[in-house]
N, C-alpha and C positions, 0 to 999 in steps of 0.2 A: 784546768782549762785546756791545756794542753793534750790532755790525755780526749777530750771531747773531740778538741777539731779535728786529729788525724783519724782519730775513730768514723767520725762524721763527715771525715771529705772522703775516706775511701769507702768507699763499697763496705766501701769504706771502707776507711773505712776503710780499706778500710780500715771486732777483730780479735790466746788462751795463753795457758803460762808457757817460758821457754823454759823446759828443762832439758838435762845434758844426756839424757838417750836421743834427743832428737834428731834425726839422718840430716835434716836443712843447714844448709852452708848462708851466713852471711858474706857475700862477695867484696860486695864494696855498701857503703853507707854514709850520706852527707847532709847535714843540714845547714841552712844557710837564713840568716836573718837579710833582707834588705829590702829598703823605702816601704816598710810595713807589712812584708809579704813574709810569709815563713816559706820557704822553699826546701822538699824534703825527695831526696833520692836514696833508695834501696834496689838493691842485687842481688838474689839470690839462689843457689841450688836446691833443688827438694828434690826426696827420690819419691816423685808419684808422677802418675801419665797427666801430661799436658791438658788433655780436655778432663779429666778429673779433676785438675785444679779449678780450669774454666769453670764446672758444674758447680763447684763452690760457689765460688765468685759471684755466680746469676743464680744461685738462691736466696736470692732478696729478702724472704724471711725469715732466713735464718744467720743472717749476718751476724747478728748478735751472739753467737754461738762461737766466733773467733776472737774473740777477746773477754776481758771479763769487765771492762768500762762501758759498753756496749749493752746499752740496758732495753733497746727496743731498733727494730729493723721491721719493715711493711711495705711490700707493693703496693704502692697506690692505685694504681694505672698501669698497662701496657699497650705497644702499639707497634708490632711488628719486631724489631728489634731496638726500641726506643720504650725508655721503662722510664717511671717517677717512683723512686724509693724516699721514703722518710726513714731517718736513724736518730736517735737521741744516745748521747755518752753522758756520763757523770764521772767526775776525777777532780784533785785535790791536786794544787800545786803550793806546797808547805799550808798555811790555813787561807789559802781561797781555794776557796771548792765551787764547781758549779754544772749544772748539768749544761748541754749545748744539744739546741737540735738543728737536723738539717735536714731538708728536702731537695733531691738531686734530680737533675734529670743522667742518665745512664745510655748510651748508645753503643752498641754491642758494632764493632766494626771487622772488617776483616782480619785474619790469620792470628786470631786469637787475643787481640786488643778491645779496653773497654773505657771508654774515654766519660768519663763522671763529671758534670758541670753545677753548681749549687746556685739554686735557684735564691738569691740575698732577700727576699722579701718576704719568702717561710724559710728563712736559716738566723741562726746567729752568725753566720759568717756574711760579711760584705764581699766577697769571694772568694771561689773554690772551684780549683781542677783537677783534676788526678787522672793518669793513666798509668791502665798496665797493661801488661805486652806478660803474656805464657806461649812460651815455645819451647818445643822438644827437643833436648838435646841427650842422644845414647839412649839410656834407662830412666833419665830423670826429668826435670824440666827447670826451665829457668825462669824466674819472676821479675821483672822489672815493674818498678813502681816510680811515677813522678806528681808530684803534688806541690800546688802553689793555690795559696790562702792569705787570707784579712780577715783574723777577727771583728767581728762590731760587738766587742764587751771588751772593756777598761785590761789592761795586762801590765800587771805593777811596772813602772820606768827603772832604768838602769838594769837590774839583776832580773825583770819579767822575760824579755827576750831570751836570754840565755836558759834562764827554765824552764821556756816552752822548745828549746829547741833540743835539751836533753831530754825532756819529757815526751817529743815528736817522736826522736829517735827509739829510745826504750818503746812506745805502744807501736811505733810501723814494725816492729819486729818480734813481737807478741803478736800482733795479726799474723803478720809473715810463719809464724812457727803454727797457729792455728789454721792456719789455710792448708799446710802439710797435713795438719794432722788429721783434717776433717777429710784431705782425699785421698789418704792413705787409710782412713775407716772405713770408708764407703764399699 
């Protein structure tokens, strides 16, 4: 479950494996459970040129390509710099497994921010926001990510929270390491 929503609210979404050649610094990283909102912030350093990340980012269908939960990514629509992405994840939190899809609207804003809102009536989410901010710093760039959500499917009580908020964390940082790596391929 877990593994769907952050896949599915950022560009989700957004998202591949971390391994320990990877140049990407995680900075800072927090997740936070409250009044039903999962609230997830990520930091971090990657050595690739800021608009190479960006280029990631707005290839809407290939989003599925930064993670391996991330089972489909599709432009709907575009309209200047106002996009509708659909993303569907599949992930298992101990034995509930479930796919989650979502339909975002995406608005590509100034100096390199891209502010994602999920539209609750084609999502499994009852809400979803995310923004990130890529900016140039030196030789690398820095990734800021903020994301606040509401499931609308069932999330076991007591111990569900806590698993989805390890589970948030673990998949923002596998996107995060796939987003490196896809603009440092390119």
């Amino acid at each position: 479950m877990l593994h769907h929503l952050i896949k599915g609210l950022f560009l989700t979404g957004l998202w591949i494996f971390v391994s320990p050649a990877s140049a990407g610094n995680v900075v800072y990283s927090h997740v936070e459970y409250r009044d039903g909102h999962y609230l997830l912030q990520l930091e971090m350093q990657v050595r690739a040129d800021a608009d190479a990340v960006y280029d990631v980012l707005v290839d809407f269908n290939y989003i599925y390509t930064l993670n391996d939960t991330i089972k489909q990514s599709k432009l709907l629509e575009s309209k200047d710099k106002v996009h509708k992405v659909y993303i569907q994840t599949e992930g298992c939190i101990w034995i509930f497994c479930r796919a989650v899809r979502q339909t975002q609207k995406i608005t590509e804003q100034p100096d390199r921010h891209l502010l994602s809102e999920t539209i609750p009536e084609q999502s499994d989410l009852k809400f979803g926001r995310t923004l990130w901010h890529i900016r140039e710093r030196d030789d690398e760039s820095i990734i800021s990510y903020r994301a606040d959500f509401v499931p609308d499917f069932w999330v076991p009580p007591l111990i569900g929270p806590w698993l989805m908020k390890k589970r948030l964390l673990e998949e923002g940082k596998k996107t995060i390491y796939g987003i490196e790596r896809r603009a440092t391929d390119e």
